[in-house]
KEMI-510133 format. One record per atom (N, C-alpha, C): residue in three letters; z, x, y. Coordinates in steps of 0.001 Angstrom, whole numbers. Last residue first. Example, Ala and Ser with C-alpha at 12.3 -4.5 7.8 and 13.67 -1.06 7.14 Angstrom:
BEGIN
   r      c3      c1      c2
 SER    7080   12850   -2250
 SER    7140   13670   -1060
 SER    7870   12900      30
 ALA    7800   13190   -5690
 ALA    7800   12300   -4500
 ALA    7800   13200   -3300
***
This chain:
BEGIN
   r      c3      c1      c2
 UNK   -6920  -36468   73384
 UNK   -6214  -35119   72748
 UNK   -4949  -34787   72907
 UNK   -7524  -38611   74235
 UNK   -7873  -38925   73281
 UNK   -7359  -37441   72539
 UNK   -7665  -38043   77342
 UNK   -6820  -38881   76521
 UNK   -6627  -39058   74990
 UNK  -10023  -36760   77285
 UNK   -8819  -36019   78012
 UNK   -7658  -36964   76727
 UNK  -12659  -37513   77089
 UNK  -11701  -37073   75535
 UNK  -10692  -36560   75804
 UNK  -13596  -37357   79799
 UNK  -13203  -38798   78558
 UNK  -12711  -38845   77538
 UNK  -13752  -35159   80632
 UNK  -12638  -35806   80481
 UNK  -12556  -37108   80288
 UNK  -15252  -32390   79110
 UNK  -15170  -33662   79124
 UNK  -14038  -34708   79911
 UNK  -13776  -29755   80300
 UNK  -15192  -29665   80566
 UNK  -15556  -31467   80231
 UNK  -11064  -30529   79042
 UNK  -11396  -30200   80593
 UNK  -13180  -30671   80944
 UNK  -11358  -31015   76522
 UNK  -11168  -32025   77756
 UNK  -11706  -31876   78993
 UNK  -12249  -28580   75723
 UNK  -13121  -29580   75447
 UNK  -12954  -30871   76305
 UNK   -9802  -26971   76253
 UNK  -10996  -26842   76800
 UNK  -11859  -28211   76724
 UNK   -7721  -28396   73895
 UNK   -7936  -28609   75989
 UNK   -9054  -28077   76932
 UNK   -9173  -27743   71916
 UNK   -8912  -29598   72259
 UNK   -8826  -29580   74078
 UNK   -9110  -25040   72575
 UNK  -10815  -25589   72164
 UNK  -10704  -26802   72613
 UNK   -6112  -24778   72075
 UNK   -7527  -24177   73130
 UNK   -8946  -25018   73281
 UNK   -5583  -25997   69230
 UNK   -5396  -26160   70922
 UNK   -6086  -26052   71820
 UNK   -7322  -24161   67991
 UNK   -7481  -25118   67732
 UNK   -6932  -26172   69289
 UNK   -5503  -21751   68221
 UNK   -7333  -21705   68747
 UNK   -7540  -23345   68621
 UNK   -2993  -22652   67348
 UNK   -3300  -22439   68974
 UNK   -4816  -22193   69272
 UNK   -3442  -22861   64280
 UNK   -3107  -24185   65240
 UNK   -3670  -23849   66788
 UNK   -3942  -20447   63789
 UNK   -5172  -21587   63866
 UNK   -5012  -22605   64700
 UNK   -1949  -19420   64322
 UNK   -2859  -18827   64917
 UNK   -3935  -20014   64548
 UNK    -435  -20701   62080
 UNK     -77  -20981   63766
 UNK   -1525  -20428   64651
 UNK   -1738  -20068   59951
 UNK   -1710  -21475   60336
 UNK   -1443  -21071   62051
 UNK    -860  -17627   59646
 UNK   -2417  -17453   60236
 UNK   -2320  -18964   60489
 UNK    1337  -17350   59040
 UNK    1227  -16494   60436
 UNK    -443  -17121   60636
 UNK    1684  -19103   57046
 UNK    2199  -18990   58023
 UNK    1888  -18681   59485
 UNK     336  -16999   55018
 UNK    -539  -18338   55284
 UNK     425  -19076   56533
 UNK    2428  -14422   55345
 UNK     901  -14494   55821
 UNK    -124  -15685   56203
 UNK    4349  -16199   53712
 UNK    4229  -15917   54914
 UNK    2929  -15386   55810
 UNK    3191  -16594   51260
 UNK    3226  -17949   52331
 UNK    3377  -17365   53878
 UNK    2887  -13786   49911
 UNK    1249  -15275   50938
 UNK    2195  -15660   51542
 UNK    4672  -12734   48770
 UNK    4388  -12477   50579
 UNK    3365  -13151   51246
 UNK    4751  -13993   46471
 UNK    5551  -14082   47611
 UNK    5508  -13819   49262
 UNK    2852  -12818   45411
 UNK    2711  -14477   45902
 UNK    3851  -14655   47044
 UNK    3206  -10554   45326
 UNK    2184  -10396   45982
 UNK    2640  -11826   46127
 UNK    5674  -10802   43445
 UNK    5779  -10450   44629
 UNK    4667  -10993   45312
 UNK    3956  -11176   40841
 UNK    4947  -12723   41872
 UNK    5449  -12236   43039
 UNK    2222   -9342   40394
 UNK    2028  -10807   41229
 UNK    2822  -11529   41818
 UNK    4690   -7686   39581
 UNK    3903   -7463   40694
 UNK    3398   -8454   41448
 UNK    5712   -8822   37580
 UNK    6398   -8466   38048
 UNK    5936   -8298   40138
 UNK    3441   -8908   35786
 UNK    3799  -10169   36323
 UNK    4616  -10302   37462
 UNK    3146   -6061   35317
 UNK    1900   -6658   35968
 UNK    2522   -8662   36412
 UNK    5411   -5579   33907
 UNK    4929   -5492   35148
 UNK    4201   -5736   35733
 UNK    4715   -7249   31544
 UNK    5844   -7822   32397
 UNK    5856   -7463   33804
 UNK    2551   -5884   30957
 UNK    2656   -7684   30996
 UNK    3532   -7780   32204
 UNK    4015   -3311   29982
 UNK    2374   -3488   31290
 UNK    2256   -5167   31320
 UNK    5572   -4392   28031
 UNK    6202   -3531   29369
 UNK    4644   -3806   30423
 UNK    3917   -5074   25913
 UNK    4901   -6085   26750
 UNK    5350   -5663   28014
 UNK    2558   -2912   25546
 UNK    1771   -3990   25865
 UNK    2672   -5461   26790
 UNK    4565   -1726   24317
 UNK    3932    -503   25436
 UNK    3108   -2159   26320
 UNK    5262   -3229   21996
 UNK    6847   -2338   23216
 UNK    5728   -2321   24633
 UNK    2708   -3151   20767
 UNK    3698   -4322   21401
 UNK    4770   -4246   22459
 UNK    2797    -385   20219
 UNK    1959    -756   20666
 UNK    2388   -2175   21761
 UNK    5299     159   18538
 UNK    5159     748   19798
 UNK    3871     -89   20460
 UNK    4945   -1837   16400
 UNK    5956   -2336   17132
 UNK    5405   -1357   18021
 UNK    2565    -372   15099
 UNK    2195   -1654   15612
 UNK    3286   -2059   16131
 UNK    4167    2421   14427
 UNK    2675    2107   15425
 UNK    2189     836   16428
 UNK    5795    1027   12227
 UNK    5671    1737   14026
 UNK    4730    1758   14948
 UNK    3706     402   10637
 UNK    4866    -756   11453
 UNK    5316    -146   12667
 UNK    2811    2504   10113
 UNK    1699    1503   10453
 UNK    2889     719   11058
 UNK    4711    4142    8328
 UNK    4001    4304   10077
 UNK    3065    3472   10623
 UNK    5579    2477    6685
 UNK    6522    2625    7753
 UNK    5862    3081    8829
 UNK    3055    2694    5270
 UNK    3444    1077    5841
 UNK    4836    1647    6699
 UNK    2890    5167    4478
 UNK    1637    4306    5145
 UNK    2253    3078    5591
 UNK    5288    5080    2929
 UNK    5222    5997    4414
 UNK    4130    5529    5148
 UNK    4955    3625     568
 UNK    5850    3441    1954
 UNK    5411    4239    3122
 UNK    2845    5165    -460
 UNK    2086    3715    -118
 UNK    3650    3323    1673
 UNK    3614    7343   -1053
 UNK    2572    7219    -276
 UNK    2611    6400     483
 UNK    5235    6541   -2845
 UNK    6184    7252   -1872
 UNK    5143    6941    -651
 UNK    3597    5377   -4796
 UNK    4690    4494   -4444
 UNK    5425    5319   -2861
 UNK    2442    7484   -5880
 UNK    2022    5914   -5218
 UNK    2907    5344   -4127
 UNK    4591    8983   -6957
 UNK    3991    9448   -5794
 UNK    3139    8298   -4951
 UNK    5542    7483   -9145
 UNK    6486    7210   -7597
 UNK    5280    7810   -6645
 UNK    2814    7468  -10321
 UNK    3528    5842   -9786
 UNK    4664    6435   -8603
 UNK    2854    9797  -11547
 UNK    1454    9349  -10762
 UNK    2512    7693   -9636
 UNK    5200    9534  -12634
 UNK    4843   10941  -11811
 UNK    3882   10507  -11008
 UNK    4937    7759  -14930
 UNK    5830    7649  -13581
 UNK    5496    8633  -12703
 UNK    2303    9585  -16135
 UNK    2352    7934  -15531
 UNK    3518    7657  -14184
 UNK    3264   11443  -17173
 UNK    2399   11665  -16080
 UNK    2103   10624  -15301
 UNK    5528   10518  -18806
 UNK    5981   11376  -17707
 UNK    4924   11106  -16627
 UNK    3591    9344  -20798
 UNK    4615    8308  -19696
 UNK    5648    9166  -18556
 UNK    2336   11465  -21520
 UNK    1422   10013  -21098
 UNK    2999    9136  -20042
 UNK    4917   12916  -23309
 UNK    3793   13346  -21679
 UNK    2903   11878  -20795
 UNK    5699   11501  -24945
 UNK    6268   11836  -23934
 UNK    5388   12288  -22628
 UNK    3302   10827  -26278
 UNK    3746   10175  -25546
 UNK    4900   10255  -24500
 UNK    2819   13071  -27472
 UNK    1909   12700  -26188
 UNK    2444   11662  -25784
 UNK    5207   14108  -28432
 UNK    4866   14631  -27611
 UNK    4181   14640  -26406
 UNK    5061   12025  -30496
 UNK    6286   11986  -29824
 UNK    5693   12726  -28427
 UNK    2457   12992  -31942
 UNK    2680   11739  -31578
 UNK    3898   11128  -30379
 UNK    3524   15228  -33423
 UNK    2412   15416  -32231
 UNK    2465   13674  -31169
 UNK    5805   14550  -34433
 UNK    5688   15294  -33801
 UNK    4605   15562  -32254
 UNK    4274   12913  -36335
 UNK    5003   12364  -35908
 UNK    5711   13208  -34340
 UNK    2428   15287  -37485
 UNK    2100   13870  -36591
 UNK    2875   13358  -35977
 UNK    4487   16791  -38681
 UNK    3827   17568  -38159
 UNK    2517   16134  -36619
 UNK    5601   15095  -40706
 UNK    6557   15502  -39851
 UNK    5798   15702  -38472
 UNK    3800   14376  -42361
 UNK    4477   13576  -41614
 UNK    5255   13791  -40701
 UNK    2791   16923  -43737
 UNK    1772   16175  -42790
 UNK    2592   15266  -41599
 UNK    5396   17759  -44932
 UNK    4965   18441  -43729
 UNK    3897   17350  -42599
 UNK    5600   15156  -46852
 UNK    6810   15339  -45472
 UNK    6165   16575  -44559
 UNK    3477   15885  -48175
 UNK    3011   14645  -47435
 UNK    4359   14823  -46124
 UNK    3849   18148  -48765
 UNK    2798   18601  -48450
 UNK    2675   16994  -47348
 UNK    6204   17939  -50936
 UNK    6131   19005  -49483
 UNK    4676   18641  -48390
 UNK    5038   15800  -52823
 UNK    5848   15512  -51845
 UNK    6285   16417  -50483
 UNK    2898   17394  -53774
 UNK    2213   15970  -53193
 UNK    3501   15988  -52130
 UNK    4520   19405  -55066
 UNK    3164   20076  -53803
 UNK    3072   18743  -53220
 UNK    5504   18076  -56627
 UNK    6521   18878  -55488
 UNK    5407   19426  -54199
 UNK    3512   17482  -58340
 UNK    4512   16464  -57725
 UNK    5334   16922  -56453
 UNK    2968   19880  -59391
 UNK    1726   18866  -58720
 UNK    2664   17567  -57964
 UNK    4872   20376  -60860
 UNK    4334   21368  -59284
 UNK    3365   20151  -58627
 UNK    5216   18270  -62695
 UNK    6426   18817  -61886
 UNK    5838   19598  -60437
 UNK    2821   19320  -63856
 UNK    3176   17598  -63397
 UNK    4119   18097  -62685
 UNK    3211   21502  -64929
 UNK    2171   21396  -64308
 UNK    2341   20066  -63325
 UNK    5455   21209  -66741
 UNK    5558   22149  -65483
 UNK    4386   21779  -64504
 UNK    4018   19309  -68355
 UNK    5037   19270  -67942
 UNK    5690   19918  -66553
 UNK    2344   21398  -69493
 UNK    1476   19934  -68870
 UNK    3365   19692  -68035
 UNK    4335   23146  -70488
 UNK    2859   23937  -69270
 UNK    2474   22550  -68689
 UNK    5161   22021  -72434
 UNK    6129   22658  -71805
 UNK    5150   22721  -70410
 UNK    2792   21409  -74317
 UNK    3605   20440  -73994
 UNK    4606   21126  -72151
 UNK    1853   24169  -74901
 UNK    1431   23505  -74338
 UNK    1782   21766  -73764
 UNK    4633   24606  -76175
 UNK    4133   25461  -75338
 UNK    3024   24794  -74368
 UNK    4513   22761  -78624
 UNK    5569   23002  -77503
 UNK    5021   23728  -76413
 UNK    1701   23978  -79290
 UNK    2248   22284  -79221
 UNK    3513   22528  -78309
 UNK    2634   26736  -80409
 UNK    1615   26103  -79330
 UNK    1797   25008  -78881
 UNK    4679   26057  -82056
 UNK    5136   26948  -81111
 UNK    4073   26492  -79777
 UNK    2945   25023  -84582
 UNK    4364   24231  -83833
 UNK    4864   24714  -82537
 UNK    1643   27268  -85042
 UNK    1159   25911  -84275
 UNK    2074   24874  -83942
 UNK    3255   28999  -86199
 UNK    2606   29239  -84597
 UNK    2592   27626  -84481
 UNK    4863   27500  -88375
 UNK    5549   27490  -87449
 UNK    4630   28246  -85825
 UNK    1843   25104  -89356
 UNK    3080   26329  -89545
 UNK    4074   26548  -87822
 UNK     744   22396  -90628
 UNK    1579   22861  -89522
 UNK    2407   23849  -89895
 UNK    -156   22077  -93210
 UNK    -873   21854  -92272
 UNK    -571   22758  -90900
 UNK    1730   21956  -95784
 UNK     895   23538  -95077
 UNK     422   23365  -93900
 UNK    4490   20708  -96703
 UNK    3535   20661  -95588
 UNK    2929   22049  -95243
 UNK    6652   20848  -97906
 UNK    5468   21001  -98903
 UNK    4362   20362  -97800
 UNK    8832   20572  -96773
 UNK    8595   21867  -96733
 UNK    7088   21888  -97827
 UNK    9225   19112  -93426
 UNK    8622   18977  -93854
 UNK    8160   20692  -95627
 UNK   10315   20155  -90896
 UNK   11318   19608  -92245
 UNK   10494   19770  -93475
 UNK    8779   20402  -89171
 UNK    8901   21887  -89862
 UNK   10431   21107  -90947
 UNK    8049   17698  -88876
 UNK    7114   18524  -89666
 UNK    7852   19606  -89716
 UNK    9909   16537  -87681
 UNK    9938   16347  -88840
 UNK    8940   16951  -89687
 UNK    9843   18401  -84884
 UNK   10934   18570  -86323
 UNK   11048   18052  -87766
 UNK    7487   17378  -83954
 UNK    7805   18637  -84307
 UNK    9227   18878  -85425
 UNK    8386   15233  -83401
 UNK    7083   14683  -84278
 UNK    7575   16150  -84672
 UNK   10293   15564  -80937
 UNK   11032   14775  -82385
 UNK    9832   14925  -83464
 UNK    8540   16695  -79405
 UNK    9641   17769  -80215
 UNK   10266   16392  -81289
 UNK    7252   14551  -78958
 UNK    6516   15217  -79334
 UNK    7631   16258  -80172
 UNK    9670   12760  -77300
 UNK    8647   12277  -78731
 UNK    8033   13168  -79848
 UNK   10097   14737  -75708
 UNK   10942   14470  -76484
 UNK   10447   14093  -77437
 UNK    7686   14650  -73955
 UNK    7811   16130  -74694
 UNK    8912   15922  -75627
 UNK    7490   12019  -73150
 UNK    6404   11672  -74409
 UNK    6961   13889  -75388
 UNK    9598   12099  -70841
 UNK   10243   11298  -72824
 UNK    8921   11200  -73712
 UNK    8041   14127  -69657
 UNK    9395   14307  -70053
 UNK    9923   13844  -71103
 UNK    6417   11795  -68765
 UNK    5899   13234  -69288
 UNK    7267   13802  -70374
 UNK    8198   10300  -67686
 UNK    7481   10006  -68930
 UNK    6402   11238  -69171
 UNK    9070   11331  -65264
 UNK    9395   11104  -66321
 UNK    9231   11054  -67519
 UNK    6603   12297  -63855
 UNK    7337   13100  -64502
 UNK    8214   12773  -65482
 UNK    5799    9684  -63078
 UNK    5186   10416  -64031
 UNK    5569   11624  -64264
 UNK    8073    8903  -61912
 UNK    7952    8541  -63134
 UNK    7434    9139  -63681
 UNK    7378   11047  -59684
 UNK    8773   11504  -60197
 UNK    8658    9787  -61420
 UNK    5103    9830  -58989
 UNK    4829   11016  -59329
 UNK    6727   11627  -59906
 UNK    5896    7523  -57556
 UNK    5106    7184  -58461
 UNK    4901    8891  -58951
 UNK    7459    8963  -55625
 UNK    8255    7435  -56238
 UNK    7186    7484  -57698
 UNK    5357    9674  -54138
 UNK    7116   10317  -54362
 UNK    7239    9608  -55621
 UNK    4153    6594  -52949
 UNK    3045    8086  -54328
 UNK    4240    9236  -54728
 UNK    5738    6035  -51705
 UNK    5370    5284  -52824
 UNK    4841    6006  -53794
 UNK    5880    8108  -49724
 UNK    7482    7728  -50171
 UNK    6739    6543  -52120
 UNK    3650    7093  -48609
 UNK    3826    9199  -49263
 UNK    5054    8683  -50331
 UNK    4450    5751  -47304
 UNK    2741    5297  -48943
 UNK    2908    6360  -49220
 UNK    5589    5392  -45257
 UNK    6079    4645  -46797
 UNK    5062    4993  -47647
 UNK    4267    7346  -44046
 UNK    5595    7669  -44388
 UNK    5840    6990  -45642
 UNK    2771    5363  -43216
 UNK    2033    6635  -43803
 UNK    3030    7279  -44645
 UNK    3908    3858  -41104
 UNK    3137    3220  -42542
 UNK    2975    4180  -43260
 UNK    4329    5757  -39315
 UNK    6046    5398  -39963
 UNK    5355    4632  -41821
 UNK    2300    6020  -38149
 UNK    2683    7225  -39139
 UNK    3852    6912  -39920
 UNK    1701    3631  -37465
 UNK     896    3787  -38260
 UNK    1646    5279  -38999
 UNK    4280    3493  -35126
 UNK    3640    2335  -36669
 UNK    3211    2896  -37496
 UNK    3323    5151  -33975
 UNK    4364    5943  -34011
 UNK    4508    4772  -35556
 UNK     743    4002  -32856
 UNK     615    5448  -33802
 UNK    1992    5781  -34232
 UNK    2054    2470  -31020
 UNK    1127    1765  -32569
 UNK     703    2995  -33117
 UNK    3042    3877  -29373
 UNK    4166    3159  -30572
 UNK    3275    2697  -31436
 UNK     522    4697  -27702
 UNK    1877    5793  -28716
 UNK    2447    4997  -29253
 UNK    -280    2337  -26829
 UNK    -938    3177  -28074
 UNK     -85    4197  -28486
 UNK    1522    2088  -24966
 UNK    1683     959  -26063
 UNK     994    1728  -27348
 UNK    1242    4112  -23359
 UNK    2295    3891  -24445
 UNK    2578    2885  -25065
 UNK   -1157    3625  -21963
 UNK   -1431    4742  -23344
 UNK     315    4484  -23993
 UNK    -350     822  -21408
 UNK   -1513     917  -22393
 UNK   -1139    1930  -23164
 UNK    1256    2290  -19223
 UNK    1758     861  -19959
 UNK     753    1017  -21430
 UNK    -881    3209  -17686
 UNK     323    3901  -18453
 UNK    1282    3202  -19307
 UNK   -2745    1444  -16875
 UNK   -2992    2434  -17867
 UNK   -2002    3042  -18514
 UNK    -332     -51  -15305
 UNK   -1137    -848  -16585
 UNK   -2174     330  -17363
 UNK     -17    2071  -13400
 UNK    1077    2105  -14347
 UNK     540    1117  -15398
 UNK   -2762    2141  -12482
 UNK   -1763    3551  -12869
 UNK    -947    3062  -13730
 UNK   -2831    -448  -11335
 UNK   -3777     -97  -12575
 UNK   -3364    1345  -12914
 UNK   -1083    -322   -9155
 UNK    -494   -1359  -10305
 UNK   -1379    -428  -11460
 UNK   -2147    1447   -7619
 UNK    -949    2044   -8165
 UNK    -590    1178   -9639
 UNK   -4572     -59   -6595
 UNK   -4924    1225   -7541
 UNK   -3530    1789   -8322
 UNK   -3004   -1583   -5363
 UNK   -3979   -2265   -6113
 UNK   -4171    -745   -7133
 UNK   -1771     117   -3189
 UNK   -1335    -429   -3777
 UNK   -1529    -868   -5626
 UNK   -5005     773   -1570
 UNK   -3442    1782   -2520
 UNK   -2648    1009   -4015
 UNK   -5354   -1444   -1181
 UNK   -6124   -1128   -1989
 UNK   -5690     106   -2697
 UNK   -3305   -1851    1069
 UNK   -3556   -2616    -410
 UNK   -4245   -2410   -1506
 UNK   -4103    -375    2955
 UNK   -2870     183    2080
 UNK   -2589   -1096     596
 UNK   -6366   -1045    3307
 UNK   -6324     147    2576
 UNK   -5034     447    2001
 UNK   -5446   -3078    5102
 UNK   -6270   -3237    3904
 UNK   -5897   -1964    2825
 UNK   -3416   -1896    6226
 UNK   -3115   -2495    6066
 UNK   -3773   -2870    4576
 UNK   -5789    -752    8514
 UNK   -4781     220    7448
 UNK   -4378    -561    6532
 UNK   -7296   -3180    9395
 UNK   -7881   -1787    8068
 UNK   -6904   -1203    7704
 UNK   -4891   -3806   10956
 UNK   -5529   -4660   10001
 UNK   -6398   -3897    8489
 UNK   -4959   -1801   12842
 UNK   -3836   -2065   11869
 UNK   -4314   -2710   10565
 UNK   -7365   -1915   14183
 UNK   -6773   -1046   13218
 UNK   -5946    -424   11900
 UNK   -6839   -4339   15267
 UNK   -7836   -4414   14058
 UNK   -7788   -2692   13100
 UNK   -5049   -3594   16833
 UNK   -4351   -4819   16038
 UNK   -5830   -4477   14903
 UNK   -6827   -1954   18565
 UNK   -5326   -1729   17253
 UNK   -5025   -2441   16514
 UNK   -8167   -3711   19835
 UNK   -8534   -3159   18439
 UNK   -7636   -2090   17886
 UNK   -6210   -5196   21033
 UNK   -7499   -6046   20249
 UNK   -7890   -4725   18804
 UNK   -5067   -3516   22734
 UNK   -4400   -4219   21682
 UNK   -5190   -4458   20507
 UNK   -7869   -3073   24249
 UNK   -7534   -1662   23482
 UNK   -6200   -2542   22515
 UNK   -8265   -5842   25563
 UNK   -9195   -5025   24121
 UNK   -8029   -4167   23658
 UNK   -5718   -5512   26859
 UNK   -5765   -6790   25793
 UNK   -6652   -6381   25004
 UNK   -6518   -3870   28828
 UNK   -5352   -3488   27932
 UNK   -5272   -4822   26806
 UNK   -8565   -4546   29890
 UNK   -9020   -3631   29372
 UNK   -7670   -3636   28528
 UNK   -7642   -6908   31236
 UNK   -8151   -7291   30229
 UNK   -8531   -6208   28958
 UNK   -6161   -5691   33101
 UNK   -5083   -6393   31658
 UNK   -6118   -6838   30662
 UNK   -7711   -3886   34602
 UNK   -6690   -3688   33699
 UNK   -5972   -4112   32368
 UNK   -8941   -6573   35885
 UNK   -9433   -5337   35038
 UNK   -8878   -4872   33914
 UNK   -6744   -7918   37040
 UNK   -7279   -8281   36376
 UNK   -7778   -7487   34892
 UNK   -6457   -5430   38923
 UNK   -4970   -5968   37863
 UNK   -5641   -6291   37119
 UNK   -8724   -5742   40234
 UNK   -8405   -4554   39681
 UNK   -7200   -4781   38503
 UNK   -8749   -8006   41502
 UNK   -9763   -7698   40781
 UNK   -9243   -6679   39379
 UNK   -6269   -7544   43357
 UNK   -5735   -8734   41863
 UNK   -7517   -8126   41055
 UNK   -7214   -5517   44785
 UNK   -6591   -4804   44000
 UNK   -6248   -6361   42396
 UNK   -9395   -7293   46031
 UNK   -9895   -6409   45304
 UNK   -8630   -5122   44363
 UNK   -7781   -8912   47424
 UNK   -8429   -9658   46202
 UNK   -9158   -8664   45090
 UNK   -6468   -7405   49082
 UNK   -5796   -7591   48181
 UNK   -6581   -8417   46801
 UNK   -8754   -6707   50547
 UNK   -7933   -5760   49990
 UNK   -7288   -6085   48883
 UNK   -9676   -9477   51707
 UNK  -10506   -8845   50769
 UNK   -9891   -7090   49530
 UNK   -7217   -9131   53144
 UNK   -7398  -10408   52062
 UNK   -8165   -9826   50894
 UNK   -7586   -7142   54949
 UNK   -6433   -7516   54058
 UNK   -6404   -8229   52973
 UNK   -9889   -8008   56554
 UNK   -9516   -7239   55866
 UNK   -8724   -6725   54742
 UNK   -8869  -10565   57380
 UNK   -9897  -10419   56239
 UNK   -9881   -9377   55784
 UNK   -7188   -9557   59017
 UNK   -6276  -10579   58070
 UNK   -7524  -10381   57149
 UNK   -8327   -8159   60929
 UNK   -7632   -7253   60000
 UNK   -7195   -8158   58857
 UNK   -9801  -10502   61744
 UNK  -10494   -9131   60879
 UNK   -9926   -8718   60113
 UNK   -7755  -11680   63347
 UNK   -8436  -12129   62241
 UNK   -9056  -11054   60908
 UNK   -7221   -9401   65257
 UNK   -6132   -9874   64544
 UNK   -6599  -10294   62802
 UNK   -9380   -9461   66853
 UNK   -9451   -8195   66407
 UNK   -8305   -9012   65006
 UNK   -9877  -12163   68007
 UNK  -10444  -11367   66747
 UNK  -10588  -10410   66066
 UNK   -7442  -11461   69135
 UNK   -7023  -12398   68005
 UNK   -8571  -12712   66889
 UNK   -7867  -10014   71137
 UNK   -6918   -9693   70208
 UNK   -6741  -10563   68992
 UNK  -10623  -11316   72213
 UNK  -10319   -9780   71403
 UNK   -9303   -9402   70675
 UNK   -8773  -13073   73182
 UNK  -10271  -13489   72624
 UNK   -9941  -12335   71799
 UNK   -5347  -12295   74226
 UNK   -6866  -12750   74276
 UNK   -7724  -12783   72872
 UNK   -2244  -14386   74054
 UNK   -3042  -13623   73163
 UNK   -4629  -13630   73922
 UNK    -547  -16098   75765
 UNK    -786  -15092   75721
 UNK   -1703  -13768   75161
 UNK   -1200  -18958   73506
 UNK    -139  -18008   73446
 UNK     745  -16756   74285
 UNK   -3129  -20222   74062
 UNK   -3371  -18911   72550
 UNK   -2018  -18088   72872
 UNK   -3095  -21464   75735
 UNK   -3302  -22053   74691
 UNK   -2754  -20951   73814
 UNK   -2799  -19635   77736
 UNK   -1651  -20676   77907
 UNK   -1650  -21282   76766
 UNK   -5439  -18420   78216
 UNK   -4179  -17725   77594
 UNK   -2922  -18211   77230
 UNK   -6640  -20827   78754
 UNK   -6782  -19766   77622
 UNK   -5838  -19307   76910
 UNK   -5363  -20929   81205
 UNK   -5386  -22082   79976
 UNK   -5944  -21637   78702
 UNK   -6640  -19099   82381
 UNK   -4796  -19108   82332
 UNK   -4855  -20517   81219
 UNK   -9246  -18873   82491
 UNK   -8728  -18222   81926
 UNK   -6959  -18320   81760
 UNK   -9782  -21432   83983
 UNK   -9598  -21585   82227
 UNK   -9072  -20697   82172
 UNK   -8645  -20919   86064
 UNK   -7973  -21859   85981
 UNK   -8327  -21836   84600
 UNK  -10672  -18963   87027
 UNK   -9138  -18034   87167
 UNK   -8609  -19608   86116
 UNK  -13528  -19164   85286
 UNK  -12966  -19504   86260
 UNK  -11267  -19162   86034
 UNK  -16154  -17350   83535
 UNK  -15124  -18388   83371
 UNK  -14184  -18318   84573
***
């Protein structure tokens, strides 16, 4: 090339040679391909950090389940415990029924003492008019003595048989009513006992699941924001880079229009 392009060369480009401004270019590809391979890499990142959300959030989702199915199992704790003390008051019914039919057969065993009582009056009135009696041989005074005696014994006999029915039905009654109080005290102790512990479970599974899932969000918003934080720099520093390389285009572009004259000069005018 001749002393007159090479100064129009250099007159185009600035000062700059051939070599420096493909050395220049390179490094700009260089750079480019650098930076496309760290946005690759951001990319990467956010998508890998959107799964690993992805399946917390589905984590959460199973706890969540399970903590319903807690839940679900706590209601049927206390509807069994609801049940066995509905069945303690319908036994606490049935012994209170039992109570009245002892209290009726009481009731019916102190008449029949009664009238045991006004047939031994009858019988001592039948007794006196026979030992009045003095041209009566039939009845002496033993067999008047037996008759009382065995009157006296059916009498006593009715009296024990009455006191045995009534000790015997207030022990039975006592002794159920008792047992009856007992299981139901217990059935509805073991019930709330089973229910708060549900219940204590079931919160602490849902206070640490809510943590979990606010830290996750905290941790996911912070890598967002920086990762946005970052691009908009990186954008920031294109224009100037798309700057520096326009001009450098513009002056090869020069070069080439006034070379191309030179060597033509029918397209002198026309550049």
């Amino acid at each position: 090339m001749s002393d007159e392009k090479m100064v129009m060369l250099k007159s185009a480009l600035g000062g700059y040679s051939k070599k420096d401004v493909n050395k220049y270019i390179e490094k700009i590809s260089l750079d480019f391909a650098r930076r496309e391979d760290e946005l690759k890499a951001e990319a990467e990142n956010q998508r890998r950090a959107v799964s690993d959300a992805k399946q917390r959030t589905e984590e959460l989702s199973r706890m969540l389940d399970e903590l319903a199915c807690e839940a679900y199992s706590s209601e049927n704790v206390a509807l069994e415990a609801k049940k066995d003390k509905d069945s303690a008051c319908e036994r606490e019914k049935e012994l209170a029924q039992m109570l009245d039919e002892l209290a009726c057969r009481l009731y019916a065993a102190e008449k029949r003492e009664e009238e045991l009582k006004a047939s031994l009056a009858g019988m001592a009135s039948r007794i006196a008019e026979y030992e009045n009696r003095e041209n009566e041989d039939v009845l002496t005074g033993e067999v008047v003595e037996k008759i009382r005696t065995k009157t006296e014994e059916m009498i006593c006999m009715a009296g024990e048989e009455a006191k045995d029915i009534i000790s015997s039905a207030e022990s039975k009654a006592e002794e159920l009513i008792s047992q009856a109080k007992l299981k139901a005290e217990n059935i509805i102790s073991e019930a709330n006992a089973k229910a708060g512990a549900t219940e204590g479970k079931i919160k602490k599974m849902y206070s640490t699941a809510a943590e979990d899932y606010c830290e996750q969000i905290k941790k996911l918003t912070e890598e967002m924001t920086s990762s946005a934080d970052r691009a908009r720099k990186k954008q920031e520093e294109r224009p100037l880079q798309n700057e520096k390389t326009s001009t450098i285009d513009d002056k090869i572009d020069t070069f080439f229009r006034a070379l191309f004259s030179q060597i033509n000069p029918k397209n002198k005018n026309r550049s």
